[in-house]
Backbone as CSV, one residue per row, in Angstrom:
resi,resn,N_x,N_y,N_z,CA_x,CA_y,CA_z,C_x,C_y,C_z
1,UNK,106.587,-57.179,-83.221,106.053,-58.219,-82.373,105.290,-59.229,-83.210
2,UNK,105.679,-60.716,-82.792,104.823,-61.789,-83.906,103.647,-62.387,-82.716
3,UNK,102.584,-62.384,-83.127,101.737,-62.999,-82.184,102.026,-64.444,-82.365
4,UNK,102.512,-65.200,-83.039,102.945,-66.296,-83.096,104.253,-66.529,-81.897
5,UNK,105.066,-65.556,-81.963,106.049,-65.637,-80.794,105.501,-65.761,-79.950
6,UNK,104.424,-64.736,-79.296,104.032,-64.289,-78.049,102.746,-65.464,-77.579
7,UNK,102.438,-65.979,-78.659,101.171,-66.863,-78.196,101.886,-68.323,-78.350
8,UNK,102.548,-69.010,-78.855,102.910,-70.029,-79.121,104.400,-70.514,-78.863
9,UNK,105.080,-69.221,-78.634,106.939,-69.611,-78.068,107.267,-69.994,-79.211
10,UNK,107.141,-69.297,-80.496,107.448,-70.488,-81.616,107.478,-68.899,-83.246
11,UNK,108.581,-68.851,-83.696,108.694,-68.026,-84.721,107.894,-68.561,-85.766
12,UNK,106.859,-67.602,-86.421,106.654,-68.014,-87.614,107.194,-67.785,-89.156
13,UNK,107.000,-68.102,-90.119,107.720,-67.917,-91.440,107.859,-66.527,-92.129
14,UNK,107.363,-65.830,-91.367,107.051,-64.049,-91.530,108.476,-63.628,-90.857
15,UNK,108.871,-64.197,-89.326,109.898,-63.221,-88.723,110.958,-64.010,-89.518
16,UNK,111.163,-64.857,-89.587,112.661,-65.774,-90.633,112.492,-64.626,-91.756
17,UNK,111.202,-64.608,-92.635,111.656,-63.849,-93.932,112.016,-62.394,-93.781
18,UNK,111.575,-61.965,-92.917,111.794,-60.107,-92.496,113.176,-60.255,-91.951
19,UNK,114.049,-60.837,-91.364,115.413,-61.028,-91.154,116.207,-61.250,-92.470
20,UNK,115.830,-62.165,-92.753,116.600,-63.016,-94.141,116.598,-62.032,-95.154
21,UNK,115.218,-60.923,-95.246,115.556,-59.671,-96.384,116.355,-58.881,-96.148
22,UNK,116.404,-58.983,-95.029,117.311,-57.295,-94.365,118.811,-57.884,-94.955
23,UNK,119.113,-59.201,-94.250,120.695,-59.594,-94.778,120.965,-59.809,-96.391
24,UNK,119.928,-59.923,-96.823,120.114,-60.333,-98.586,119.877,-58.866,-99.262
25,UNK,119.287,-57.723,-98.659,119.829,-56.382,-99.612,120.580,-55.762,-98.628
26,UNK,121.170,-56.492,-97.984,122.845,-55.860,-97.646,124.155,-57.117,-97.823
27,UNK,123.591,-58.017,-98.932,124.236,-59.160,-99.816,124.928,-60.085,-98.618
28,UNK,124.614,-59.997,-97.511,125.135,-61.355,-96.691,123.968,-62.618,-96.839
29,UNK,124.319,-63.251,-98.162,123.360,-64.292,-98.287,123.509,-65.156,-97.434
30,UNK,124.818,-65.592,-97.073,124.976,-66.988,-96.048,123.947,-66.628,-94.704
31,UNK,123.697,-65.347,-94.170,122.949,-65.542,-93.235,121.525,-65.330,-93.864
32,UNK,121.081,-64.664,-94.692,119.619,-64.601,-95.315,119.321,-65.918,-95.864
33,UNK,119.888,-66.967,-95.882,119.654,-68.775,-96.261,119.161,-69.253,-94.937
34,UNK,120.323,-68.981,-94.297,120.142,-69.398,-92.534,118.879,-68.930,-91.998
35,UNK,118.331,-67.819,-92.341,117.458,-67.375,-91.432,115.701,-67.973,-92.659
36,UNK,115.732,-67.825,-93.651,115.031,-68.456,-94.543,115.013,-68.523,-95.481
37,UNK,115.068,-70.082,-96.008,115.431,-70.225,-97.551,114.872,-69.514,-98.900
38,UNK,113.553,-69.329,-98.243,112.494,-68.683,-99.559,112.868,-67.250,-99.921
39,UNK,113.853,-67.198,-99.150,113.965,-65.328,-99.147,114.686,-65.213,-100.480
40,UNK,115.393,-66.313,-101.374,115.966,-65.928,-102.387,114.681,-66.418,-103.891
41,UNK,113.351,-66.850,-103.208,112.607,-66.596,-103.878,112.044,-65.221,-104.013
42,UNK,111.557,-64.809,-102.979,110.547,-64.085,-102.297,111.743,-62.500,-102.650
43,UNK,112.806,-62.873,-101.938,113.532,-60.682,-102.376,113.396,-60.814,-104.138
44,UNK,113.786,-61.588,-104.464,113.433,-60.753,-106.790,112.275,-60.171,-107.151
45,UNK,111.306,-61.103,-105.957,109.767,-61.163,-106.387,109.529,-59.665,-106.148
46,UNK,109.653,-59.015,-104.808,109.598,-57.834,-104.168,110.498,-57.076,-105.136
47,UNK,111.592,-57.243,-104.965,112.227,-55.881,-106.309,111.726,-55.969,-107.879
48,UNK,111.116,-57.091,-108.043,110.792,-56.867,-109.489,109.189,-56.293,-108.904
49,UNK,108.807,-56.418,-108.439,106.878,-55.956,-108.259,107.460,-54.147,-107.509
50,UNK,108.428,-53.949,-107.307,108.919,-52.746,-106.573,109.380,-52.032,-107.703
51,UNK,110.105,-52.109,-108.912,110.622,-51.655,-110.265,109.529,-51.378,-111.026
52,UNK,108.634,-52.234,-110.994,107.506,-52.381,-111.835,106.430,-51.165,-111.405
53,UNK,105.984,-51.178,-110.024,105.639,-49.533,-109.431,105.930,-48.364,-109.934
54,UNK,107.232,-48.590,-109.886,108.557,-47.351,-110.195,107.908,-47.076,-111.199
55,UNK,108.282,-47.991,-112.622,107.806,-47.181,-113.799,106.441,-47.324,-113.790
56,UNK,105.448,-47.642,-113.250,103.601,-47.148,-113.981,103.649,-45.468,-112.999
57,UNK,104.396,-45.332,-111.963,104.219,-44.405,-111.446,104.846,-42.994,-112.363
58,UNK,106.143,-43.649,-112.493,106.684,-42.521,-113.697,105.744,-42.390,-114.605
59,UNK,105.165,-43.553,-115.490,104.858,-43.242,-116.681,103.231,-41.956,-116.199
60,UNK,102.974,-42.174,-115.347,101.581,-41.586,-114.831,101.966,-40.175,-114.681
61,UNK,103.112,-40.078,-113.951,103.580,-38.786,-113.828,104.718,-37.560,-115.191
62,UNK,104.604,-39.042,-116.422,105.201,-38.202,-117.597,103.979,-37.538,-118.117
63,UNK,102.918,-38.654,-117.838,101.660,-38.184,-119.224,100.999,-37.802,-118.732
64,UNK,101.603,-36.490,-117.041,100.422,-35.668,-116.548,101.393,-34.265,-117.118
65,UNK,102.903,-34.260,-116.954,103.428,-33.509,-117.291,103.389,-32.787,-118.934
66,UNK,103.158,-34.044,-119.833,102.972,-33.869,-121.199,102.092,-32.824,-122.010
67,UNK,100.359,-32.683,-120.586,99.487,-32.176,-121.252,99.031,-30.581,-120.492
């Protein structure tokens, strides 16, 4: 639910991008453009800050295993 929908009749730039991700990591870009352009800023940003997790978490969990 967007309180922007519900208070204003009017989508804000949050529900376009939460659509537009869902279609761009299941690679239908033509509709993740349609629904918002920034999303081909905004999804690398999220998988690279999401990869980047990945490994400090590994590395945390090698150099507990190590000792």
């Amino acid at each position: 639910m967007c309180l922007s929908k519900i208070m204003l009749d009017k989508e804000c730039l949050g529900c376009g991008l939460t659509r537009a991700t869902q279609h761009f990591i299941h690679f239908d870009f033509i509709s993740a453009y349609n629904f918002n352009k920034l999303v081909f800023l905004a999804a690398p940003l999220l998988i690279y800050f999401w990869i980047k997790e990945i490994i400090k978490v590994y590395k945390k969990i090698k150099g507990q295993s190590s000792k």
